[in-house]
KETOR-691502 format. One record per residue (C-alpha): x, z negated, y negated. Coordinates in Angstrom, 2 decimals, always signed. Example, Ala and Ser with C-alpha at 12.3 -4.5 7.8 and 13.67 -1.06 7.14 Angstrom:
BEGIN
+---------+---------+---------+
|      c1 |      c3 |      c2 |
+---------+---------+---------+
|  +12.30 |   -7.80 |   +4.50 |
|  +13.67 |   -7.14 |   +1.06 |
+---------+---------+---------+
END
This chain:
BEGIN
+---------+---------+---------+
|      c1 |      c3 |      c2 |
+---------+---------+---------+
|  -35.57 | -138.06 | -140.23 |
|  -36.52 | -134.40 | -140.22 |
|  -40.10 | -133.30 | -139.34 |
|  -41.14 | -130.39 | -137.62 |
|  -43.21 | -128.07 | -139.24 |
|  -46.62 | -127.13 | -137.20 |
|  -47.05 | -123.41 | -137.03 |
|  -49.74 | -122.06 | -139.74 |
|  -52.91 | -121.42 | -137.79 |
|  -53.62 | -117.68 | -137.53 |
|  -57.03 | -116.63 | -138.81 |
|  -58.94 | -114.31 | -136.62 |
|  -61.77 | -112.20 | -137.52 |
|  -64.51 | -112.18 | -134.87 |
|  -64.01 | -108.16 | -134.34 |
|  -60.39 | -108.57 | -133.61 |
|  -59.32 | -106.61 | -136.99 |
|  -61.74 | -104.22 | -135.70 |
|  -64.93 | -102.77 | -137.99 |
|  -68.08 | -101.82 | -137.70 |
|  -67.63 |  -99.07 | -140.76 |
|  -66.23 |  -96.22 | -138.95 |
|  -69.09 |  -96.52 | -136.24 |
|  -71.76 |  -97.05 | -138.77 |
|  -70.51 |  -94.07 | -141.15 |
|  -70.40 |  -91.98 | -137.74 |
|  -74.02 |  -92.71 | -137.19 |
|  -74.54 |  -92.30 | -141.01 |
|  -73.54 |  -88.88 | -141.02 |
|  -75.45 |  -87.81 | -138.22 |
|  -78.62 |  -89.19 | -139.98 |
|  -78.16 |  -87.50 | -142.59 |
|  -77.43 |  -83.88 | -141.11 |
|  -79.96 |  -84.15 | -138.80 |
|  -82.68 |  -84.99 | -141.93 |
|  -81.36 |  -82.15 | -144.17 |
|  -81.62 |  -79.73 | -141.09 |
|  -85.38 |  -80.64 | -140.74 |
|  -85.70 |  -80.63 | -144.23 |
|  -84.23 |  -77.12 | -144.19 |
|  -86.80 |  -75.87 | -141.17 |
|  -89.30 |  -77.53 | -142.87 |
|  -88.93 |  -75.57 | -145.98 |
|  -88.20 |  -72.16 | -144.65 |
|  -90.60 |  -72.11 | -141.84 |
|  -94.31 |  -72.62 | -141.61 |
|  -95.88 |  -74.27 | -138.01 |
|  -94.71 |  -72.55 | -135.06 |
|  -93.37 |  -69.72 | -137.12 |
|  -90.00 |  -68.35 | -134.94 |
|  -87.27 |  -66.64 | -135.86 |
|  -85.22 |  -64.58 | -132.90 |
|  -81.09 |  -66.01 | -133.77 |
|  -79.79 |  -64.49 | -130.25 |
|  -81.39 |  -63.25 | -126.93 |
|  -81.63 |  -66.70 | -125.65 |
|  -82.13 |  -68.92 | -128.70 |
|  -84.79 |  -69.00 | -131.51 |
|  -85.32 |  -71.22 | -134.74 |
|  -89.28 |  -72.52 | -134.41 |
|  -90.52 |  -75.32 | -136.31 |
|  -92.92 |  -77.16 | -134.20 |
|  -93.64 |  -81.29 | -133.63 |
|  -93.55 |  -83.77 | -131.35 |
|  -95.47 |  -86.80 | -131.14 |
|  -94.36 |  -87.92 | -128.02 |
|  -90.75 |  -88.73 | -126.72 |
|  -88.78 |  -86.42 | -125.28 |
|  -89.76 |  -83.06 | -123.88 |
|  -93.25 |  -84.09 | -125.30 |
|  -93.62 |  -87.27 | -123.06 |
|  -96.63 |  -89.26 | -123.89 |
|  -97.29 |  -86.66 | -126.98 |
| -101.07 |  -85.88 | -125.99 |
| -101.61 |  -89.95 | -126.28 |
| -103.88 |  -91.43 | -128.91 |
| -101.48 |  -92.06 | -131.40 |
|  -99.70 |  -95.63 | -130.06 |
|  -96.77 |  -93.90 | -128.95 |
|  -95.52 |  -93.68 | -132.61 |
|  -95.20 |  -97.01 | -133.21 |
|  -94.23 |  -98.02 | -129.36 |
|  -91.17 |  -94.83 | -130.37 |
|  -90.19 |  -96.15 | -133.54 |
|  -89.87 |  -99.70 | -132.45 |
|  -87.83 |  -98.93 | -129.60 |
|  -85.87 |  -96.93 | -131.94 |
|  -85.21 |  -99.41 | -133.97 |
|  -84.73 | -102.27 | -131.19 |
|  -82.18 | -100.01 | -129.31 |
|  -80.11 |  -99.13 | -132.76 |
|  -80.24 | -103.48 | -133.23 |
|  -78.80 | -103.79 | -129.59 |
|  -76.06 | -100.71 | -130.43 |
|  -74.69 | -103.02 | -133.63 |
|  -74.53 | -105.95 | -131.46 |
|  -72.70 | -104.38 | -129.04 |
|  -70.34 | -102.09 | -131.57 |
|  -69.90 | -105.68 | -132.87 |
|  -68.58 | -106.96 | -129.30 |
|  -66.64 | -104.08 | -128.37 |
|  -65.72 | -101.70 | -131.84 |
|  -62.26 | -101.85 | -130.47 |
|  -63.07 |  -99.08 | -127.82 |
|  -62.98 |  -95.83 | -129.56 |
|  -65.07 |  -93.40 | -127.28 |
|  -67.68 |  -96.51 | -126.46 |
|  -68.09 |  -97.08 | -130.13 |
|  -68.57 |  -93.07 | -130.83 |
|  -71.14 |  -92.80 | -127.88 |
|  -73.49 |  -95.48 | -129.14 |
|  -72.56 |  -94.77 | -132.70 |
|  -74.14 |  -90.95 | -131.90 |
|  -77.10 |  -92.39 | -129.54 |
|  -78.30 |  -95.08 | -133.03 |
|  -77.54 |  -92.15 | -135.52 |
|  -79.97 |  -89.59 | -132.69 |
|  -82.14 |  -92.20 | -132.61 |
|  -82.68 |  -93.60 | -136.02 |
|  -82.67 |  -89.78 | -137.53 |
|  -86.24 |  -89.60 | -134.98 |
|  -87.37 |  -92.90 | -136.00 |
|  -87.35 |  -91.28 | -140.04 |
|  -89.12 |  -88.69 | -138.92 |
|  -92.26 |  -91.03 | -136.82 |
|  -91.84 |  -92.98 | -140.36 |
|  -92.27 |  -90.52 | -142.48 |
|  -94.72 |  -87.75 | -140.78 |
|  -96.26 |  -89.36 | -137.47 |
|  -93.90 |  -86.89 | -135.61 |
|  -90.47 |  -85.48 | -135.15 |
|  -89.32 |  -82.17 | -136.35 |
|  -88.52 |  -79.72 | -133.63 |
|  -86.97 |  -76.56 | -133.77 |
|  -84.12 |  -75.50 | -131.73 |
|  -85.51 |  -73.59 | -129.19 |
|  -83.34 |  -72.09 | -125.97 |
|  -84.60 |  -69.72 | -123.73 |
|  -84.06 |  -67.62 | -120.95 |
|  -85.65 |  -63.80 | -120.98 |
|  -88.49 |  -65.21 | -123.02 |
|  -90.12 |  -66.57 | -119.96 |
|  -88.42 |  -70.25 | -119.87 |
|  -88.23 |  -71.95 | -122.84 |
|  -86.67 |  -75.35 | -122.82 |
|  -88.74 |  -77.76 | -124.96 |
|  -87.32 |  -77.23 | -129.20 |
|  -85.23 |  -80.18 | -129.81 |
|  -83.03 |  -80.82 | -132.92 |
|  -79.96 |  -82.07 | -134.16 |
|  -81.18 |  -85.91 | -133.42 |
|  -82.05 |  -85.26 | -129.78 |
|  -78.55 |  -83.25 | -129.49 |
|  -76.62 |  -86.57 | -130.67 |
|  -78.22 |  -88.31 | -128.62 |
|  -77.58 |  -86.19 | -125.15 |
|  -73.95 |  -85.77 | -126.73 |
|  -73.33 |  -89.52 | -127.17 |
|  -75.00 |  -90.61 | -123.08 |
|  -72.40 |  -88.00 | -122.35 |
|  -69.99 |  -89.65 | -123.69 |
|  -71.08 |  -92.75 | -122.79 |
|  -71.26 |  -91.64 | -119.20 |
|  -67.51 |  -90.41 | -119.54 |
|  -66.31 |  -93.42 | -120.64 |
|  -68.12 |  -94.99 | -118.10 |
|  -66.24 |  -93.10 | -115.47 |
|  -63.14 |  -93.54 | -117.14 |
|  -63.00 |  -97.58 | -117.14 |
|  -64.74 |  -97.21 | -113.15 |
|  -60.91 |  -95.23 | -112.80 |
|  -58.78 |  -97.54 | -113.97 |
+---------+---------+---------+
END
């Protein structure tokens, strides 16, 4: 009598074949540009020192203590810590959900830009009880929007994309 043979069980990795490595790298790289850029600043510019680039756009090094567009920066000193942990809680929640969904490319690259933003600021409240400004965009000299840097820029780019992909899934 012949026996049937059960089908081999297929093993199944939790991410569906799917890694967190391109995601992590991603936010890698954009730690480590944003921390040689401030590095950079930080070396060729002394406090609130500016250098004209265009009509509308300056290199300044200045710091913030507080979040962003100074928020909270005239505050006893608290905000540091309350900063860098939510830094770091928000970059443990962006694994988890890379983890859950590292399948979805633009998703993944939004968050993986937000943690990368986010963790590059939390070096810098580490490190020097601030974060190194100095992009600074203005118009006619009279507005100046408040000097950001490459972190904060990562950061706006990924909720864009974030927000895109959003509006993308709401579509379909």
């Amino acid at each position: 009598m012949a026996s049937k043979k059960s089908p081999k069980p297929v093993m199944r990795s939790s991410s569906s074949g799917n890694s967190l490595i391109p995601w992590l790298g991603l936010a890698t790289i954009i730690i480590l540009l944003d921390q040689v850029s401030k590095i950079t600043i930080t070396r060729l510019f002394a406090y609130a020192e500016t250098l004209a680039v265009t009509s509308f756009f300056n290199l300044t090094l200045v710091y913030n203590k507080g979040a962003a567009f100074s928020f909270l920066a005239q505050e006893s000193g608290w905000q540091r810590y309350f900063f860098t942990a939510l830094g770091l809680t928000a970059s443990a929640y962006i694994i988890y959900l890379m983890r859950q969904h590292s399948a979805q490319k633009l998703f993944c690259t939004a968050l993986a830009l937000i943690m990368g933003g986010a963790l590059g600021n939390v070096i810098d409240r580490l490190l020097y009880g601030h974060v190194i400004d100095f992009l600074d965009f203005h118009y006619l000299e009279t507005y100046h929007f408040p000097a950001f840097n490459l972190a904060d820029s990562a950061i706006c780019l990924g909720a864009a994309l974030f927000i895109l992909d959003e509006l993308r899934r709401v579509k379909k």
